[in-house]
C-alpha positions in Angstrom: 23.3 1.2 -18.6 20.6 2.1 -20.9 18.8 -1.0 -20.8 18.9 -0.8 -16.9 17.1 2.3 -17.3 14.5 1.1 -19.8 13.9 -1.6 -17.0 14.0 0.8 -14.2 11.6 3.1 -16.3 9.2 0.2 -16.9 9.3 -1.1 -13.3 7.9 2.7 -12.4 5.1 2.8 -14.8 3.9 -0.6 -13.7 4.0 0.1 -10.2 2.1 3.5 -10.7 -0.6 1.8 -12.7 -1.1 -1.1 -10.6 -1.6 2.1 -7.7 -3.9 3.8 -9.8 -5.9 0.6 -10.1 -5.8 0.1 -6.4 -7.3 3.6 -6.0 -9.9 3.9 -8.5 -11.5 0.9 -5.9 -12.8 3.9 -3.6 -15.8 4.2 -5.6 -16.9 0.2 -5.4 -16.0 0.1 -1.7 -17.9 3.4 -0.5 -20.9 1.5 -2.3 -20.7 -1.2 0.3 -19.9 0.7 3.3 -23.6 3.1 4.5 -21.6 5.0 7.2 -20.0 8.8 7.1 -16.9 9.6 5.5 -15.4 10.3 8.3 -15.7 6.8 9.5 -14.8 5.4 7.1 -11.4 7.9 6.9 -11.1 6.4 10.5 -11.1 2.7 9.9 -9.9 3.1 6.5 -6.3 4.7 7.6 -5.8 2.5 10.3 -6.1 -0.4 8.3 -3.9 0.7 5.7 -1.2 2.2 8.1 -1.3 -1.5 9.6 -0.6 -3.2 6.4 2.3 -0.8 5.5 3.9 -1.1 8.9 3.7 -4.8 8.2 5.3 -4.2 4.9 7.9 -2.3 6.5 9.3 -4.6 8.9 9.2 -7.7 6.2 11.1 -5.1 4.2 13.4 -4.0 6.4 13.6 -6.3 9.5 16.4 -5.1 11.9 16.7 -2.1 10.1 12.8 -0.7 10.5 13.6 2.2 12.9 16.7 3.1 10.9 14.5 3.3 7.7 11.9 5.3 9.8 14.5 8.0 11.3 16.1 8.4 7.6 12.8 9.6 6.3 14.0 13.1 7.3 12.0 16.6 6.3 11.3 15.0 3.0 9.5 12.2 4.2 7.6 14.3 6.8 6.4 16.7 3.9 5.1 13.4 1.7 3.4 12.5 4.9 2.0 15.6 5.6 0.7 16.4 2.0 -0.6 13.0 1.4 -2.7 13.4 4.8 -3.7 16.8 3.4 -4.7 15.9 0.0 -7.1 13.5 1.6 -8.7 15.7 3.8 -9.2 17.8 0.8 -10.3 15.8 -1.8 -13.1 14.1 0.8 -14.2 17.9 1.5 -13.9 18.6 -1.9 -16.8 16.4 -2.9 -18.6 17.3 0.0 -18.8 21.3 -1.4 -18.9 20.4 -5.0 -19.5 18.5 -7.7 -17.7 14.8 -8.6 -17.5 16.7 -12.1 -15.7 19.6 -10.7 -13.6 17.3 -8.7 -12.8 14.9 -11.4 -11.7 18.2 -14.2 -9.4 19.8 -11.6 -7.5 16.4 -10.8 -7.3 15.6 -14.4 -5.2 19.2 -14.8 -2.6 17.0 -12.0 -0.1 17.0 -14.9 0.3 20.0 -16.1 0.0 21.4 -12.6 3.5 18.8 -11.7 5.2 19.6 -14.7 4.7 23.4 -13.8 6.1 23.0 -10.1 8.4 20.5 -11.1 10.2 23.3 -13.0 9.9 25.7 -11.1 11.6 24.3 -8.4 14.1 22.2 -10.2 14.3 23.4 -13.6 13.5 20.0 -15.0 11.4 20.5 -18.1 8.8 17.7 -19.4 9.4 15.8 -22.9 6.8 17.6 -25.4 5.3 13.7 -25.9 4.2 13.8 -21.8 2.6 17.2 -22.2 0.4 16.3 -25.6 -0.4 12.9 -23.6 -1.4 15.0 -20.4 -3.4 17.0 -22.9 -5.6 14.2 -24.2 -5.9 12.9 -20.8 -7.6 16.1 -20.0 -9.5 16.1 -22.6 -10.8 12.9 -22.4 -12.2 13.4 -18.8 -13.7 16.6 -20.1 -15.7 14.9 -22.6 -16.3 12.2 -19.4 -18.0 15.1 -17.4 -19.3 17.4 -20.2 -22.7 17.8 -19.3 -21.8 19.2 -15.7 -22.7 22.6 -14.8 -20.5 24.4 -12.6 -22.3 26.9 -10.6 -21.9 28.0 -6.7 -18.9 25.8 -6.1 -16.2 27.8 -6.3 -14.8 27.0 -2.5 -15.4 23.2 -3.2 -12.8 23.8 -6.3 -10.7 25.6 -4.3 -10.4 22.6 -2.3 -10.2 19.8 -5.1 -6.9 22.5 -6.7 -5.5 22.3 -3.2 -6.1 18.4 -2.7 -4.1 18.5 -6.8 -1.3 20.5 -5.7 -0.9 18.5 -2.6 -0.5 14.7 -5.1 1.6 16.8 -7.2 4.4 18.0 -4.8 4.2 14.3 -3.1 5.3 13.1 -6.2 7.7 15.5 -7.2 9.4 15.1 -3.8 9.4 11.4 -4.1 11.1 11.9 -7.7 13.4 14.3 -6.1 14.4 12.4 -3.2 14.2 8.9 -4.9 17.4 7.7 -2.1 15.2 8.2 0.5 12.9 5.6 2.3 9.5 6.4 1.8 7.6 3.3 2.8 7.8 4.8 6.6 6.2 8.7 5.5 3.3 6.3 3.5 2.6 4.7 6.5 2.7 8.2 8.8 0.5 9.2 6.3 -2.0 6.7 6.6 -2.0 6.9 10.6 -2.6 10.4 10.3 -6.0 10.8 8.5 -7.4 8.9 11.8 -6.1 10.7 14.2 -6.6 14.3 12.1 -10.7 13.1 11.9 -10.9 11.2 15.4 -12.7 13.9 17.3 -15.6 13.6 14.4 -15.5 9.9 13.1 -17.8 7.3 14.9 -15.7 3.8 14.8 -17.6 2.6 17.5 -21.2 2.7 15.1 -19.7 0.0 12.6 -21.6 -3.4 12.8 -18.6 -6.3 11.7 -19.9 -6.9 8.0 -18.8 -3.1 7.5 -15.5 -3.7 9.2 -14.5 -6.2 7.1 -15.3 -4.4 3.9 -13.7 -1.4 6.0 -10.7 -3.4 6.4 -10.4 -4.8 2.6 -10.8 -0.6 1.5 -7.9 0.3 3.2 -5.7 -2.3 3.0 -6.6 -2.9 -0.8 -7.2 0.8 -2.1 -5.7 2.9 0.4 -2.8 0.7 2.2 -2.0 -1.0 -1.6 -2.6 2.2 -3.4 -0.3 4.4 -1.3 2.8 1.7 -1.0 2.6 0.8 -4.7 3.0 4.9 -5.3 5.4 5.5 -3.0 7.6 2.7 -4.7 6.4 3.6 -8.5 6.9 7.3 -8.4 10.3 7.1 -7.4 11.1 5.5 -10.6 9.9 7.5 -13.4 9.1 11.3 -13.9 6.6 13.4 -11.1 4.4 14.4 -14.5 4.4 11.0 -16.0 3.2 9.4 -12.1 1.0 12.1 -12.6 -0.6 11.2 -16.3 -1.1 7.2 -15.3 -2.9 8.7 -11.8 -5.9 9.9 -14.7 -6.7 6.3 -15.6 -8.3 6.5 -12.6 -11.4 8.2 -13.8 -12.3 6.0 -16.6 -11.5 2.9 -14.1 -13.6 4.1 -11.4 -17.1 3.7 -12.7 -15.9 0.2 -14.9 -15.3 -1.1 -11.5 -19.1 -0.3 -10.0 -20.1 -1.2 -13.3 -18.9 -4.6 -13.1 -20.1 -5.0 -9.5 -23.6 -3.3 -9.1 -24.3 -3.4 -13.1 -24.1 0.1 -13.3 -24.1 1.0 -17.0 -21.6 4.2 -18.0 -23.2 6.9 -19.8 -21.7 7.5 -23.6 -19.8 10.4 -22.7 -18.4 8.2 -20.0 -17.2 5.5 -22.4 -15.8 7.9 -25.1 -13.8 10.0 -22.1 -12.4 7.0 -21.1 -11.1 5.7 -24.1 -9.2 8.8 -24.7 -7.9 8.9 -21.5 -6.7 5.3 -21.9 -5.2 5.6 -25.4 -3.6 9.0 -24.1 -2.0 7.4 -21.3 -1.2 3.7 -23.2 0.3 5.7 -26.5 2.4 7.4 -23.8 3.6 4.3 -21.9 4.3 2.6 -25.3 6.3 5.5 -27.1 8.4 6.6 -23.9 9.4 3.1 -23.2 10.3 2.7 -27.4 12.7 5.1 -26.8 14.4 4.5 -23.7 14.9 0.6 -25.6 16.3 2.3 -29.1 19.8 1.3 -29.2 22.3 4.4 -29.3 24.0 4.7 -32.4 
């Protein structure tokens, strides 16, 4: 029973981390696609909500609308946070800085854990909080030399867009019986229709749809199923830990691509963050394998 667990446990953390890797893609695609956010929210959705549906009904064939009805209020709230959290975060950059962004998300831990007990009473192990910790750290050191002046509604919104990931994945922990596929794919189909009356998918030439098409069923369609499966499996604060290897991913992916060199604080933050986050994965895992005496 323990070793199912272990396995279980590790099944979790890999799904989460492949997600995370999925997501950190936004910065590499929105570097191919010139057209406004809002756009690109359109197209990107759509495609993504497409390749979940797909998912869905390889998944559960004859039983698709069954799994879509049993979503219940649960599922309607992960749909409706998700589809919140991106509105949020993409206004969030607008009114602020990516530095300001990037600090607030990183505190996406110790803001689960918090709500997490509040509302259930589950408390964190000491080794997820110290890991969170360095996390943070390590994407303070990554965005050190920001100054934060005049931005204080843009923050607002980046908190907002953190609570909003953290209660997703709290109520996916929580209601880990419950078939989530179908709220990922609400989600998706919402951000279109929410940014409809201001997006422009008529002004997109067909190179940019394709690219369109690989950003949201790569980063956004990928990102968001491989979540919804991973999160299930392990704790709300530890989905919440990998989910900061996405800001020392994020510029190694446009650095790879467009030969964009990180800075030195860049590189240093992100090795913290990933020995944070690995010294986590490998200690946690050690434990759940020990052998009860």
């Amino acid at each position: 029973m323990r070793q199912e667990g272990a396995e279980q446990h590790w099944l979790g953390i890999g799904l989460t981390t492949a997600s995370t890797v999925a997501y950190s893609t936004a910065g590499f695609f929105t570097r191919l696609v010139h057209i406004d956010p809002w756009t690109i929210l359109f197209w990107r959705g759509s495609f993504a909500g497409l390749f979940i549906a797909c998912f869905i009904v390889w998944r559960y064939r004859r039983d698709t609308w069954a799994a879509a009805r049993a979503i219940g209020l649960p599922g309607l709230a992960v749909a409706s946070l998700s589809t919140l959290a991106t509105i949020l975060f993409i206004n969030a950059f607008r009114r602020t800085s990516v530095a300001d962004v990037t600090i607030i998300f990183a505190t996406a831990p110790f803001v689960t854990a918090s709500l997490n007990w509040l509302w259930t009473g589950e408390r964190e192990s000491w080794a997820t909080l110290v890991a969170s910790t360095g996390a943070l750290i390590g994407v303070i050191v990554m965005v050190g030399g920001a100054v934060m002046e005049g931005h204080l509604f843009g923050d607002l919104l980046a908190f907002g867009m953190t609570i909003c990931m953290a209660l997703v994945m709290i109520i996916i922990r929580r209601h880990r019986d419950t078939p989530m596929l179908p709220a990922a794919c609400l989600s998706a189909f919402l951000c279109p229709l929410v940014v409809a009356p201001i997006a422009r998918p008529g002004a997109v030439n067909s190179t940019d749809l394709l690219y369109l098409a690989l950003f949201g069923i790569t980063q956004f369609g990928l990102g968001l199923l491989l979540l919804t499966l991973g999160a299930r499996l392990i704790s709300a604060t530890e989905s919440a830990l990998i989910s900061a290897l996405e800001g020392p991913l994020a510029p190694l992916w446009v650095w790879l691509a467009f030969r964009e060199i990180p800075s030195p604080a860049t590189l240093a933050g992100g090795t913290i963050v990933m020995i944070a986050v690995s010294a986590h994965i490998l200690s946690s895992n050690r434990a759940r394998t020990v052998p009860q005496g």
